[in-house]
C-alpha positions as CSV (number, residue, x, y, z in Angstrom):
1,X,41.4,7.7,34.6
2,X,38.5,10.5,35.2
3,X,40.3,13.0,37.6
4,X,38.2,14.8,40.1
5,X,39.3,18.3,38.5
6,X,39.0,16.8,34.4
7,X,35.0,16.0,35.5
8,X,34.9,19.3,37.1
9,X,36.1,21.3,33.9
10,X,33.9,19.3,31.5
11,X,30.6,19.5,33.6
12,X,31.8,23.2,34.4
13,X,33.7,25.3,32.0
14,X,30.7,26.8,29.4
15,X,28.7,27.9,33.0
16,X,29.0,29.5,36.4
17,X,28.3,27.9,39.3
18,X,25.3,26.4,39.5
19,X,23.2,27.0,42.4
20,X,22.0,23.9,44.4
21,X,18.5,23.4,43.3
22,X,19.7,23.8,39.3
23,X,22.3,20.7,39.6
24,X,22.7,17.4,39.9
25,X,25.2,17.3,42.6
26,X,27.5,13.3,42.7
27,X,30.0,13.4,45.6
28,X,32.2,10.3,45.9
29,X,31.4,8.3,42.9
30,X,34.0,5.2,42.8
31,X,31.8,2.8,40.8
32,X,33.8,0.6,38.6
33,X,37.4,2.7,37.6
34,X,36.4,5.9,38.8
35,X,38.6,7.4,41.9
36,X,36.2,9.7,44.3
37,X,34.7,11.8,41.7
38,X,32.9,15.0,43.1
39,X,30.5,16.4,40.3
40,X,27.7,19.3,39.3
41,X,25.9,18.2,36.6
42,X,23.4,21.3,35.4
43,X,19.6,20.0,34.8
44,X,17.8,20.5,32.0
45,X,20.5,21.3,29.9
46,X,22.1,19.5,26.6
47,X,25.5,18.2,28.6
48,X,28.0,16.0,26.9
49,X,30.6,13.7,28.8
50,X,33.6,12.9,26.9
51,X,37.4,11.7,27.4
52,X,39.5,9.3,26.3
53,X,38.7,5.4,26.4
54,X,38.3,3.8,29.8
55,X,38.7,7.4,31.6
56,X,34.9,6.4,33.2
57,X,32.6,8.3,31.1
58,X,29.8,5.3,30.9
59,X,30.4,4.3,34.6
60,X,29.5,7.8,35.5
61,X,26.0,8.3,33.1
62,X,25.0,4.5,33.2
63,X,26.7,2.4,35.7
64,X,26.4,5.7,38.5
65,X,23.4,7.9,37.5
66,X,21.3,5.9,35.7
67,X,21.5,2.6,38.1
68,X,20.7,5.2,40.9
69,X,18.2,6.9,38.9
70,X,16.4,3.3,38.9
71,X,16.7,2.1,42.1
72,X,15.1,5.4,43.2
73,X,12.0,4.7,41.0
74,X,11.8,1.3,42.7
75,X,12.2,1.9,45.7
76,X,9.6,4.8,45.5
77,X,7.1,1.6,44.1
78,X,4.6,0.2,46.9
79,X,5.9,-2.8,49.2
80,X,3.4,-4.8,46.6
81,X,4.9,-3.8,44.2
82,X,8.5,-4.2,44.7
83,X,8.0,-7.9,45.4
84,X,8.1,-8.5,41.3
85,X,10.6,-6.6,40.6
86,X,14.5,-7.7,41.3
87,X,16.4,-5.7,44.2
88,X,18.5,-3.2,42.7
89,X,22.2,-2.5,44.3
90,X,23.1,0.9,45.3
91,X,25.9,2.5,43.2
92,X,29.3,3.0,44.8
93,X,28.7,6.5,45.3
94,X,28.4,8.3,48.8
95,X,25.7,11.1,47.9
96,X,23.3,12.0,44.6
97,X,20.8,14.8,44.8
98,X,18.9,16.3,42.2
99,X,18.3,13.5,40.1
100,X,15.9,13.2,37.9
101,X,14.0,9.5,36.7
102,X,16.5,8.1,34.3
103,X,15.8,6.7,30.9
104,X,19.0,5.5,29.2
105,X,19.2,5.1,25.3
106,X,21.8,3.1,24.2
107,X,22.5,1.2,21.2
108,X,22.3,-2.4,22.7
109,X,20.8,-5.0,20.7
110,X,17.1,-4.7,20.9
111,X,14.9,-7.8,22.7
112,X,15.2,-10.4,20.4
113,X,11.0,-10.7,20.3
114,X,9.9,-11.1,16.8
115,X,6.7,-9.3,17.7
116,X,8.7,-6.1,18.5
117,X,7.9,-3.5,15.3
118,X,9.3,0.1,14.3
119,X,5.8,1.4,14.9
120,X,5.3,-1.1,18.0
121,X,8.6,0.3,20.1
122,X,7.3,4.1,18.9
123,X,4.0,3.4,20.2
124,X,3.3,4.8,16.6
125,X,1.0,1.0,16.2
126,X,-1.0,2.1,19.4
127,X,-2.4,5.0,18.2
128,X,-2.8,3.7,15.2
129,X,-5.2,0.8,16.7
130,X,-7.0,3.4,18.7
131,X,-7.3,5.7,15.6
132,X,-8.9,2.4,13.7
133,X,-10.8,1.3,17.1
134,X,-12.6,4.8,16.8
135,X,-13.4,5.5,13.5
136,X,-12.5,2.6,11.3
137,X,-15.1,0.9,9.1
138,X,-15.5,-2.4,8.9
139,X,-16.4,-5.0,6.3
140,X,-17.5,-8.2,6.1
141,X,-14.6,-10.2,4.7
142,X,-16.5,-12.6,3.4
143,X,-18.0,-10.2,1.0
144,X,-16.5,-7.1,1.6
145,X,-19.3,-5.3,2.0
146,X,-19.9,-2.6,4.9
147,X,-20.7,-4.1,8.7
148,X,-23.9,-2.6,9.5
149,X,-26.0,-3.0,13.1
150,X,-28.3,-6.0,13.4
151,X,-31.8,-5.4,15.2
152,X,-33.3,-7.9,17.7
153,X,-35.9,-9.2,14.7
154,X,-32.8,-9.6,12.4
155,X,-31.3,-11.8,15.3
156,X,-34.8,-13.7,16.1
157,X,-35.2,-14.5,12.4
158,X,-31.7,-15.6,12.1
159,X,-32.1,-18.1,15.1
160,X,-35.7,-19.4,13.3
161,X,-33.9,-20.8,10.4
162,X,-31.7,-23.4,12.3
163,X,-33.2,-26.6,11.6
164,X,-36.3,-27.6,13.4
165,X,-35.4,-29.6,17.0
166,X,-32.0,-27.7,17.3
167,X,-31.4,-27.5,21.1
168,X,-30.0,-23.9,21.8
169,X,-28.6,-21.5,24.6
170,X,-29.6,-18.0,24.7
171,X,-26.4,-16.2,26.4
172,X,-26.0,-12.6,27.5
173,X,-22.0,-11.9,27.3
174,X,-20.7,-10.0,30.8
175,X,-16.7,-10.5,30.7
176,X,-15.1,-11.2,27.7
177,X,-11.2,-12.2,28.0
178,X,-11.1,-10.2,31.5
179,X,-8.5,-10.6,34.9
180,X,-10.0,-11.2,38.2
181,X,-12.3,-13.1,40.1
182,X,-15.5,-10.9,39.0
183,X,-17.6,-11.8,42.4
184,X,-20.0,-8.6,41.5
185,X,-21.0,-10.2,38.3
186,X,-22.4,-13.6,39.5
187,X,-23.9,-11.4,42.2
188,X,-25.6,-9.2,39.3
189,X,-26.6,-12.1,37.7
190,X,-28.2,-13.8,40.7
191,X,-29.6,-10.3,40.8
192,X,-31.3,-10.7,38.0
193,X,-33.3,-13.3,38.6
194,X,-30.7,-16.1,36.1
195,X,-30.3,-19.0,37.9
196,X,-27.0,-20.4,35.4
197,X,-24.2,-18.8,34.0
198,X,-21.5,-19.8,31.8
199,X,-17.6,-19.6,32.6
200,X,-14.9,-20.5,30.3
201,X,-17.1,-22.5,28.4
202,X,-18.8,-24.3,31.5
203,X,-22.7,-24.4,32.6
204,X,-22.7,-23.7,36.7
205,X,-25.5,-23.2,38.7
206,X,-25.0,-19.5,39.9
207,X,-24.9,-21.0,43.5
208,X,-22.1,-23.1,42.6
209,X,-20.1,-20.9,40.3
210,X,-16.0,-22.1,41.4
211,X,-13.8,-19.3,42.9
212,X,-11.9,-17.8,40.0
213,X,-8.3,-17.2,39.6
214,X,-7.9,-13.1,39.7
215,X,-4.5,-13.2,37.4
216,X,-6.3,-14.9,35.2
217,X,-8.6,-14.1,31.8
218,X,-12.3,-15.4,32.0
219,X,-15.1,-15.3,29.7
220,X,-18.4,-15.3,31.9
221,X,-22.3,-15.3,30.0
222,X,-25.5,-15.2,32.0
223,X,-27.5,-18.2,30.7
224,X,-30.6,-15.9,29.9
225,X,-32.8,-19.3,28.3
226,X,-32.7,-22.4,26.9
227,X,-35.2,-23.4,23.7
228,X,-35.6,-26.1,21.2
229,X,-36.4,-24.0,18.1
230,X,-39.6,-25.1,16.7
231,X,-43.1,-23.6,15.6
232,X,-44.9,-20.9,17.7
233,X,-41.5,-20.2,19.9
234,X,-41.4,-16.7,18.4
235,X,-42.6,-14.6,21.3
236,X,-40.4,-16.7,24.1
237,X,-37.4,-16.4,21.2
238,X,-38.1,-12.4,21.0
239,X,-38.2,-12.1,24.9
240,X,-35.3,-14.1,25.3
241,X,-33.1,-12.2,22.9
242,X,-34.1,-8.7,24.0
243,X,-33.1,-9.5,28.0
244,X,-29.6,-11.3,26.4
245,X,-29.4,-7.8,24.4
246,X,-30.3,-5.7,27.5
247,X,-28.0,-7.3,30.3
248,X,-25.2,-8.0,27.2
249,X,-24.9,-4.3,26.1
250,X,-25.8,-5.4,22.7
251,X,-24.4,-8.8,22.4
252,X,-25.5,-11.8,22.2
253,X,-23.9,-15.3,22.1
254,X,-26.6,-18.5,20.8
255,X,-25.2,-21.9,21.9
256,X,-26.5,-24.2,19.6
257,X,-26.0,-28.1,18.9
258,X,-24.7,-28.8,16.1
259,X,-27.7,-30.7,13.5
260,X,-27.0,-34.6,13.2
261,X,-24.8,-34.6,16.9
262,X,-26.5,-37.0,19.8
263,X,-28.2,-34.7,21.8
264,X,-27.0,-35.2,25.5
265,X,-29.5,-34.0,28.7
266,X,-33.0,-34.7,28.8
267,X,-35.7,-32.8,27.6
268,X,-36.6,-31.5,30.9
269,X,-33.1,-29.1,31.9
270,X,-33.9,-27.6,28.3
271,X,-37.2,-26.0,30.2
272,X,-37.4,-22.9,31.3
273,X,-40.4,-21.8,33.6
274,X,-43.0,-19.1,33.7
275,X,-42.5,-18.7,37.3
276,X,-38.5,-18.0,36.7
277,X,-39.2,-15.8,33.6
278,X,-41.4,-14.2,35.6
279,X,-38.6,-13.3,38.5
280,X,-36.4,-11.8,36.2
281,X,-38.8,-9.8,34.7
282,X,-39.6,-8.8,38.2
283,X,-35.7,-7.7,38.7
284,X,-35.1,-6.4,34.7
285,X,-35.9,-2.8,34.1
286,X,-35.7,-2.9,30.2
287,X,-39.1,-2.6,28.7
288,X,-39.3,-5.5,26.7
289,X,-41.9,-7.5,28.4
290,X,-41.5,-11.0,30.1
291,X,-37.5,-11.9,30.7
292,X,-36.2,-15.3,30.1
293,X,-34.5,-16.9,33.1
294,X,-33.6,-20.5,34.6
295,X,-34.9,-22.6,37.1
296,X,-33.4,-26.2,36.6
297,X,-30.2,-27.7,37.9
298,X,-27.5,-27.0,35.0
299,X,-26.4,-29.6,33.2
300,X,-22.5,-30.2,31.5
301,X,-22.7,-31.5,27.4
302,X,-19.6,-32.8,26.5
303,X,-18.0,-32.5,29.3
304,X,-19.2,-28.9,30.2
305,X,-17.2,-27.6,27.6
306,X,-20.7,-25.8,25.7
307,X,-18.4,-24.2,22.8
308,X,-16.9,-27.3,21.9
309,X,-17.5,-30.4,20.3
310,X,-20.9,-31.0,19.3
311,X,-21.7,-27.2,20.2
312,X,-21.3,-23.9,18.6
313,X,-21.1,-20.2,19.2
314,X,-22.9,-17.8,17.3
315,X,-22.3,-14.5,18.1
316,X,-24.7,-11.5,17.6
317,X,-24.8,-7.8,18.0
318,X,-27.0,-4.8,17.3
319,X,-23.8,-3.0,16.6
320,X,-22.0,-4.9,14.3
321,X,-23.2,-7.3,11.3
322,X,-23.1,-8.2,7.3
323,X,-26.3,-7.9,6.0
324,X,-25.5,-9.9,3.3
325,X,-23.5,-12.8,5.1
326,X,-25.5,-12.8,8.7
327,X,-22.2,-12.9,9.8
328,X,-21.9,-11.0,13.4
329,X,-19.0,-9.0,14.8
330,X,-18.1,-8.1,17.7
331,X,-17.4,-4.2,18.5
332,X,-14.3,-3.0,17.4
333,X,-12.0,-2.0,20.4
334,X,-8.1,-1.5,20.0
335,X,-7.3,-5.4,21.2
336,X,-9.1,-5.9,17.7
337,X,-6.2,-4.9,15.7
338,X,-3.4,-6.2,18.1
339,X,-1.4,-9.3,17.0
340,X,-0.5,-9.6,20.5
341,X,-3.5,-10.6,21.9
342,X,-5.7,-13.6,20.6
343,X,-8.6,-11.0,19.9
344,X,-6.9,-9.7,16.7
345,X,-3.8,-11.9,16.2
346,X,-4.4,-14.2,13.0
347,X,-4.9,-17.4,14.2
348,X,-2.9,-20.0,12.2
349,X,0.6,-17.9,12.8
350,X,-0.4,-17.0,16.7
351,X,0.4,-13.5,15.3
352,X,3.8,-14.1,14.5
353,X,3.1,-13.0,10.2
354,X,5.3,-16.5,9.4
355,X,5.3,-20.2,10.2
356,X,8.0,-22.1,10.5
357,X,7.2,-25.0,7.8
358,X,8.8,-26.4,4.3
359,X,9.3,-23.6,2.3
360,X,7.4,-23.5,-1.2
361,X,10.4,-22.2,-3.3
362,X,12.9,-24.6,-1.7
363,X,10.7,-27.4,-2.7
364,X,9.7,-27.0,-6.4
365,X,12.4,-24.0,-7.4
366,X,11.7,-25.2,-10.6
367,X,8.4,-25.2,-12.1
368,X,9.9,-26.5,-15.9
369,X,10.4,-29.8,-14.5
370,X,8.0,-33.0,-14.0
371,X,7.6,-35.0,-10.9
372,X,9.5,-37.4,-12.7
373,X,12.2,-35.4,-13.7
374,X,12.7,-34.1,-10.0
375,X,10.7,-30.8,-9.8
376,X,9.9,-31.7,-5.7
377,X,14.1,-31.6,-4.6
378,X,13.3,-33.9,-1.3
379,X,12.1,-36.6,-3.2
380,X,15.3,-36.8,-5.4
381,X,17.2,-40.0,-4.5
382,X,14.1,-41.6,-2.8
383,X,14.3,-45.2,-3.0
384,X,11.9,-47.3,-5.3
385,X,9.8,-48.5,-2.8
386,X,10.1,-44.5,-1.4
387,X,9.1,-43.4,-4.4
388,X,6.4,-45.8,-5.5
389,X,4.7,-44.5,-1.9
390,X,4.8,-41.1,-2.7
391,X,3.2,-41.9,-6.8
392,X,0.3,-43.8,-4.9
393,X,-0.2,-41.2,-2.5
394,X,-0.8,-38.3,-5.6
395,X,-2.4,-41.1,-8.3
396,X,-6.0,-39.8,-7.6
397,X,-5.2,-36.3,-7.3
398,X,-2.8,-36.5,-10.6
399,X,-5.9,-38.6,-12.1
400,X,-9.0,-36.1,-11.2
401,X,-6.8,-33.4,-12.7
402,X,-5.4,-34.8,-15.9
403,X,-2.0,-35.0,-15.7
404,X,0.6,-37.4,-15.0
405,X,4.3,-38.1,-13.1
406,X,5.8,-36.5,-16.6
407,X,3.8,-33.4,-16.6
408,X,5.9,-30.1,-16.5
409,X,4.3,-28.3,-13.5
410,X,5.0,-25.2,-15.4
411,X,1.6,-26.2,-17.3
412,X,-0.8,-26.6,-14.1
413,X,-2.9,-23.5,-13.5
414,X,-2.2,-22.1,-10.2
415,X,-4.5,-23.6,-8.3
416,X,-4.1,-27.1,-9.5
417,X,-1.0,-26.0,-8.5
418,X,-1.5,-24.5,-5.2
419,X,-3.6,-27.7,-4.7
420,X,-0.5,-30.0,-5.2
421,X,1.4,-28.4,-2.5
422,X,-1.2,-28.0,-0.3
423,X,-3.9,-29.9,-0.4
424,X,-7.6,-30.5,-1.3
425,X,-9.4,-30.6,1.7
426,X,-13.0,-30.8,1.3
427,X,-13.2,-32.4,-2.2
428,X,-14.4,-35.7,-3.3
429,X,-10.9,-36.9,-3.9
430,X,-9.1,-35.1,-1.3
431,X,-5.8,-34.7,-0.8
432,X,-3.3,-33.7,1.8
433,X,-0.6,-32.1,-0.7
434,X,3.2,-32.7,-1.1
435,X,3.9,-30.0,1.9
436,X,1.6,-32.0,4.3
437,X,3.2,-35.5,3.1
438,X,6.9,-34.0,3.6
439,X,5.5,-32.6,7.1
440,X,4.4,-36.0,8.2
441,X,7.5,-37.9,6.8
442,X,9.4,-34.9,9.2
443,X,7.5,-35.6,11.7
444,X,7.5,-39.8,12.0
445,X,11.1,-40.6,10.2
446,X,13.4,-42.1,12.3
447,X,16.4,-41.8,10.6
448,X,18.1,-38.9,12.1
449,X,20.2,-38.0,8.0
450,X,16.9,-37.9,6.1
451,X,15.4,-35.9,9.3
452,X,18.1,-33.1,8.8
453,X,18.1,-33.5,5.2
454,X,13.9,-32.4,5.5
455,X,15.1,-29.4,7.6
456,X,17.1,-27.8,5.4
457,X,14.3,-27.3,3.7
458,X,12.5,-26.0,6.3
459,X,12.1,-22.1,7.6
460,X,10.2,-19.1,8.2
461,X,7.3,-18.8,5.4
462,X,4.7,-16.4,5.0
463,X,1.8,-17.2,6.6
464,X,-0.7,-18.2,4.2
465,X,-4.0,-17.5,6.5
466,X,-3.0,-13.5,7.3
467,X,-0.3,-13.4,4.3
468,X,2.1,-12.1,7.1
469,X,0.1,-9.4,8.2
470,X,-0.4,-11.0,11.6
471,X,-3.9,-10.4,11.8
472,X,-7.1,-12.2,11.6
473,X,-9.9,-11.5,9.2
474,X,-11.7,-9.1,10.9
475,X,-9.1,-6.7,11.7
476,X,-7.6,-6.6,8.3
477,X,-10.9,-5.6,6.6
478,X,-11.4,-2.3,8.7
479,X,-10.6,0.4,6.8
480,X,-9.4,4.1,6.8
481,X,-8.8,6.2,4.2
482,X,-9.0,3.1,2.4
483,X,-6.3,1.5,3.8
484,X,-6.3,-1.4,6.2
485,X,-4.2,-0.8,9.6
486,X,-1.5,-3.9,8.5
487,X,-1.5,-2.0,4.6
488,X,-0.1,1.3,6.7
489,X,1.8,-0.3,8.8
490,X,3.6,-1.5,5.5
491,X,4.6,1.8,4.2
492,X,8.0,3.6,4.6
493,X,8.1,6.4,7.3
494,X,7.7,9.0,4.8
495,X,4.8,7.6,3.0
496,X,2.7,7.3,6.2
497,X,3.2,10.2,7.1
498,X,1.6,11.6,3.5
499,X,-1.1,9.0,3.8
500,X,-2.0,10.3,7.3
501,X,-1.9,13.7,5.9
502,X,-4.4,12.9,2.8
503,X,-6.9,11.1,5.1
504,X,-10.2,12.7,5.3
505,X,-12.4,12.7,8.4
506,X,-16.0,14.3,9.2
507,X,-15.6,17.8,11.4
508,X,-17.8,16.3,14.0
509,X,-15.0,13.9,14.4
510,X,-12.6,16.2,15.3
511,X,-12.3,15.7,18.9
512,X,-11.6,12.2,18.1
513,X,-9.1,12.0,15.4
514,X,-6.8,14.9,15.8
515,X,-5.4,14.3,19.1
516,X,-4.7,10.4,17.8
517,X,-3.1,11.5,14.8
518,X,-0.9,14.3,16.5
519,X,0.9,11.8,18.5
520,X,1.0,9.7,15.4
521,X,2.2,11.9,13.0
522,X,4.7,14.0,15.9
523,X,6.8,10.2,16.3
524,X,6.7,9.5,12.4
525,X,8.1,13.3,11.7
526,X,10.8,12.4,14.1
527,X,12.1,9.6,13.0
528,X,11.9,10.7,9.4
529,X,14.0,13.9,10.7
530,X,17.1,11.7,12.5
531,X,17.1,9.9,9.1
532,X,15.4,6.8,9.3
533,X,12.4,7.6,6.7
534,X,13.4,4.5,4.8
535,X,12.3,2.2,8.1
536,X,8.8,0.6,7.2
537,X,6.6,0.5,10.5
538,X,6.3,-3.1,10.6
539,X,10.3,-4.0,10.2
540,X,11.5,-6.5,13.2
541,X,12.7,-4.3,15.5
542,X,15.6,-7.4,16.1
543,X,16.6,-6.5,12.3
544,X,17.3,-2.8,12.8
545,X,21.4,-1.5,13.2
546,X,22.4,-0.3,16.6
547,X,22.0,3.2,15.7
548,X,18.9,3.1,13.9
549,X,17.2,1.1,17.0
550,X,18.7,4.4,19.2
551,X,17.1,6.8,17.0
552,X,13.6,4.6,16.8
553,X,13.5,4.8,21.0
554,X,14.5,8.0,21.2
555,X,11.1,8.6,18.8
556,X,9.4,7.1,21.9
557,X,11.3,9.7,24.4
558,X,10.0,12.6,22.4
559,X,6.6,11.4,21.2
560,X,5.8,10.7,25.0
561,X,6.1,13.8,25.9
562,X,7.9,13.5,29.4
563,X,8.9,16.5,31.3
564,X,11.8,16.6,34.2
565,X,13.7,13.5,33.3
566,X,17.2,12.8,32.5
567,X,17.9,11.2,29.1
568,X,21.2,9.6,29.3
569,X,22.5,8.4,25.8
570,X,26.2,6.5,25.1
571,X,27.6,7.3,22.0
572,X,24.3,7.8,19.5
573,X,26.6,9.3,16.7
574,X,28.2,5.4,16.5
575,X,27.2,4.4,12.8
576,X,25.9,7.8,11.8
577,X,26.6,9.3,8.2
578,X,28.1,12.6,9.2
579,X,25.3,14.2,7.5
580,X,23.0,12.8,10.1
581,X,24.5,14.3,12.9
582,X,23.6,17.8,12.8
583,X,19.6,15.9,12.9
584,X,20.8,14.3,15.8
585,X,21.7,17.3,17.7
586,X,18.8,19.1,16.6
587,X,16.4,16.0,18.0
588,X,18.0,15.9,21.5
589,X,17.5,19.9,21.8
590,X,13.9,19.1,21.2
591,X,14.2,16.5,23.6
592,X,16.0,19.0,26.2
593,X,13.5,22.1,25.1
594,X,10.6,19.9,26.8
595,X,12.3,20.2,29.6
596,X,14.5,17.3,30.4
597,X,17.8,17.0,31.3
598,X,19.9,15.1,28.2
599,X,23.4,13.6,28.9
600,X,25.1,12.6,26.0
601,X,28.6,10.0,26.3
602,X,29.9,11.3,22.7
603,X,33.5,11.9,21.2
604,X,31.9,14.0,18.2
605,X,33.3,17.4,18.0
606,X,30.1,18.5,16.3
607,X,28.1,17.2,19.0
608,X,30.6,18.9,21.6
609,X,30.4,22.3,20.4
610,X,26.3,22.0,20.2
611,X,26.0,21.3,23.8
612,X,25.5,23.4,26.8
613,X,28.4,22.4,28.8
C-alpha cells in the first residue's frame, strides 16, 4: 500500500515546501486501495509517481486527479450543456485544490473507428485540408486540366445547348448541407421578391415552407425562374442567371428534365410573370437589369423530389470550372477534402478507402489456369447443372471477346480481364462479371455451407472508385506542390515533413500558408523525434501498438499548444526501445516548458532521475 509518508517523500524530496498557490494540494484520497493519502503535488513541473505494483500509483493520477480533473470541467459546462454528457462521480477524496484541466495519456487501445488516422488523431489531416482549402489548385479530373472561373455568358451558353423544349429551374443556392431551422433565409428570400424555394430537394411555396428540424442538415435554393429553353430566351436566360449568381454568391444550381422523360405540370406553373420579375427587381440591388422571380403556385415532379428521377442538377460557378469539360465545381472549403463528410468522402466506399466484397486475388490466384481448369476457386466442385448456369451466363461475353472455357486467363489483356471480373456495363453485350454473379449467388443462396463457403472469400478490398484514398474525384485532383492531399497523406513521417519543406508558395501568400504549415510541420517534427518517423499519416489509428498510439496523442498535446493543464501519463516507456527513452523525456519537458503540469506513473530509472521531483 501507498503510505501517507512514502507519497510525501516522492512528491517531496527534490523540493522545499511548496507554497500554497504552486501545488496541487490532495487531503484524504481513499479511492480504490489507497488509505487517507495527504499530498502536494508541485504544478508545472516534470513529476513522476512510482512504487511497487498495486501500492496506488494509477488510483492516485487517473482514478483520483484526473476523474476529479473531469468532473470539474463538466460541471463548470452550462445546465444545457451537461444534459448530453453522463454524470460524473466524485472521487473518494475529501479536498483537491489547485488542479489544473486534466488530459490523461495512456496507452489503451485506441477507438476501434476505422476512420481514425495518424494524421487524423494529430490534427496533422486538418491543417492539411485547410492548407489545400486555401491555396490548392484544382483540376478537372476528367481531363486534368486547371479549374478556371466560369462567367455568367459561359453559364447562359452552356444552358442554350440543352435540347430545344427542355423544362428547367433556375436556382440560387443559400444553405448547402447546413444545421438549423434557417427562418432568416426564407425571410430573405420572401424579401426578395421569390415566391418558391427549394428544400431538400422539394418545391414549397415560400408561404408554406415546413418548420425545419434545427439538428438537422438542409440544402435550401431560392427558385430564382423557371424557362423552357427555346429561341429568343436569351435575355430572360441572362437575367435569370445573373440574380441566381447575385443572391447565390456565385453559384448556381439549373434543374433540368432529363430529354425523352414525360414531362409532369402544365405549361402554365413553368411561367414566370413580368409583374413578379418586376418585384424582385424592385427588392435586388445588383445591377443587372430586370430579376427573375415566381408568381404561380409551386408544383411537386416526381414526387417533389426535383434532383431525382427524371430531374437533374447542374451545378455552376463563376469561381470554379473546366473549360474544356464544362464541368462546374463547387468552391473548395476544407469539408472538400474530408472523408468524413459526404462533401469529400468518395462515394462508393462512404469514405471508408475499402469495401467489404469478394476479394480479386482469392478468386482467380491463378491467372495460368482456364475457366475449365479451375482458375475462379468458388466455382470448383459446382454441380453440372451449377456449372452449365455459370457457362451460359459468360457465353456472350467469352464469344464478343474470342476466347473460350479453355483459355488461360494469363492471355486476356487486362481489361478483357478486368471486364471478366467486373463487368461490362454499358456495352452492347453487357455483362455483370464473375464478382457480381458470385455477389448475387451470396446474396440469394439458401444453403447456409455454400453461403459460408462464399465468405471465406470475402473481405476488405481496395476500393476501386477512390483506390483507397477515401476521397471523391474532386478532392483527389487538387494539388500542392504537386502532390494531392491523400498522395501526402501516404508518405512516412519523415518524408512529409521534407515534402512540406520543398513546397513553394508565392510571398503574397505568406500570411496564409506559414501559420498552417507551422502547426503541421511542429506535430510531424514531434512524432518523428519520439521515434515514430516510420508511421505513414494515413495508418488506422486501431493498427498502431500501445505505445506508439501514446506517443501519436501526445503529438496532439504538444502541437495544440495548451498552457496550465496537467498531463497525466501511466507508464509511456511500456514497449519503448531504451534508446527511445531519453526522446521521451526530452518530449514531456517540452510539453512541461509550455507550461503545464506533466505527471508521469513510470518505474524507469532514466525517467526518474530526469524529473523534477
Amino acid at each position: 500500500m501507498l503510505s501517507k509518508s512514502f507519497a510525501m517523500i516522492e512528491a517531496t524530496a527534490h523540493s522545499p515546501r511548496q507554497r500554497g498557490d504552486e501545488v496541487i494540494r490532495i487531503r484524504g484520497a481513499r479511492e480504490h486501495n489507497l488509505q487517507n493519502i495527504d499530498l502536494d503535488i508541485p504544478r508545472d513541473r516534470l513529476v513522476v509517481i512510482t512504487g511497487p505494483s498495486g501500492c496506488g500509483k494509477s488510483s492516485l493520477a487517473v482514478d483520483t486527479l484526473c476523474a476529479e480533473g473531469q468532473r470539474q470541467y463538466v460541471e463548470s459546462l452550462s445546465v444545457y450543456a451537461r444534459q448530453f454528457l453522463d454524470q460524473m462521480q466524485r472521487p473518494d477524496v475529501d479536498l483537491i485544490e489547485g488542479l489544473q484541466p486534466t488530459i490523461v495519456i495512456d496507452q489503451r487501445a485506441a477507438n476501434p473507428n476505422p476512420r481514425s488516422t495518424v494524421a487524423t488523431v494529430t490534427e496533422v489531416y486538418d491543417y492539411l485540408r485547410l492548407l489545400y482549402a486555401r491555396l490548392g489548385l484544382p483540376h478537372c479530373y476528367k481531363c486534368g486540366a486547371p479549374v478556371q472561373q466560369q462567367t455568367p455568358e459561359q453559364i447562359c451558353e452552356s444552358l442554350a445547348r440543352l435540347p430545344e423544349g427542355t423544362r428547367a429551374m433556375i436556382l440560387a443556392p443559400l444553405v448547402r448541407g447546413r444545421k438549423g431551422a434557417h427562418q432568416e433565409v426564407f425571410a430573405a428570400i420572401h424579401k426578395a421578391g421569390f415566391v418558391r424555394a427549394r428544400v431538400n430537394g422539394e418545391i414549397y411555396d415560400i408561404e408554406d415552407v415546413p418548420e425545419l428540424a434545427p439538428r438537422r442538415a438542409h440544402h435550401i435554393e431560392a427558385v430564382v425562374d423557371r424557362i423552357v429553353i427555346r429561341e429568343g430566351i436569351e435575355q430572360r436566360l441572362r437575367e435569370s442567371v445573373d440574380l441566381a449568381v447575385h443572391h447565390g454568391e456565385d453559384m448556381v444550381i439549373v434543374c433540368h428534365q432529363l430529354p425523352g422523360e414525360k414531362k409532369n405540370g402544365d405549361a402554365k406553373n413553368m411561367k414566370t410573370t413580368h409583374a413578379t420579375k418586376k418585384r424582385a427587381a424592385r427588392k435586388t440591388a445588383a445591377p443587372n437589369g430586370r430579376k427573375a422571380g415566381n408568381k404561380s403556385n409551386a408544383t411537386k415532379s416526381n414526387g417533389g423530389k426535383t434532383n431525382g428521377g427524371a430531374w437533374q442538377d447542374i451545378i455552376y460557378s463563376t469561381q470554379y470550372a473546366c473549360g474544356k469539360c464544362g464541368i462546374s465545381y463547387e468552391e473548395l472549403e476544407p469539408r472538400t477534402f474530408s472523408f468524413n463528410s459526404p462533401y469529400g468522402a468518395c462515394a462508393e466506399c462512404d469514405g471508408l478507402g475499402h469495401r467489404v466484397e469478394f476479394d480479386p486475388d482469392l478468386i482467380v490466384p491463378d491467372r495460368e489456369l482456364s475457366l475449365a481448369d479451375g482458375a475462379v476457386v468458388p466455382w470448383k466442385g459446382l454441380s453440372g447443372a451449377a456449372l452449365k448456369q455459370k457457362k451460359t451466363a459468360l457465353a456472350k461475353f467469352l464469344a464478343a471477346r474470342k476466347f473460350d472455357w479453355d483459355t488461360p486467363l494469363s492471355k486476356l489483356s487486362e481489361k478483357t480481364f478486368e471486364q471478366l471480373l467486373r463487368g461490362t456495363n454499358g456495352s452492347k453485350n453487357e455483362f455483370i462479371g464473375v464478382l457480381n454473379l458470385l455477389e448475387k449467388e451470396f446474396a440469394t443462396t439458401k444453403r447456409e455451407a455454400r453461403q459460408q463457403k462464399l465468405a471465406g472469400f470475402r473481405g476488405e478490398v481496395p476500393c476501386v472508385d477512390c483506390g483507397g484514398s477515401r476521397l471523391r474525384a474532386e478532392a483527389r485532383n487538387v494539388t500542392l506542390g504537386g502532390l494531392a492531399i491523400h498522395e501526402v497523406a501516404a508518405m512516412p513521417v519523415n518524408q512529409a515533413i521534407d515534402h512540406l519543406d520543398a513546397v513553394t508558395f508565392d510571398e503574397a501568400d505568406a500570411p496564409i500558408f506559414m501559420p498552417i504549415l507551422n502547426e503541421i510541420v511542429n506535430r510531424l517534427q514531434f512524432l518523428a523525434k519520439v521515434g515514430v518517423h516510420y508511421l505513414s499519416l494515413d495508418r488506422r489509428a486501431d493498427t498502431l501498438s500501445g505505445g506508439e498510439l501514446q506517443r501519436v496523442r501526445l503529438a496532439t498535446g504538444i502541437g495544440s499548444g495548451l498552457v496550465g493543464v496537467c498531463y497525466v501519463l501511466d507508464e509511456p516507456s511500456i514497449g519503448l526501445h531504451p534508446r527511445d527513452n531519453q526522446l521521451l523525456i526530452e518530449a514531456l519537458r517540452d510539453l512541461q516548458n509550455l507550461g503545464n503540469s506533466v505527471l508521469v506513473v513510470e518505474h524507469d530509472q532514466a525517467m526518474m532521475t530526469s524529473s523534477d521531483h
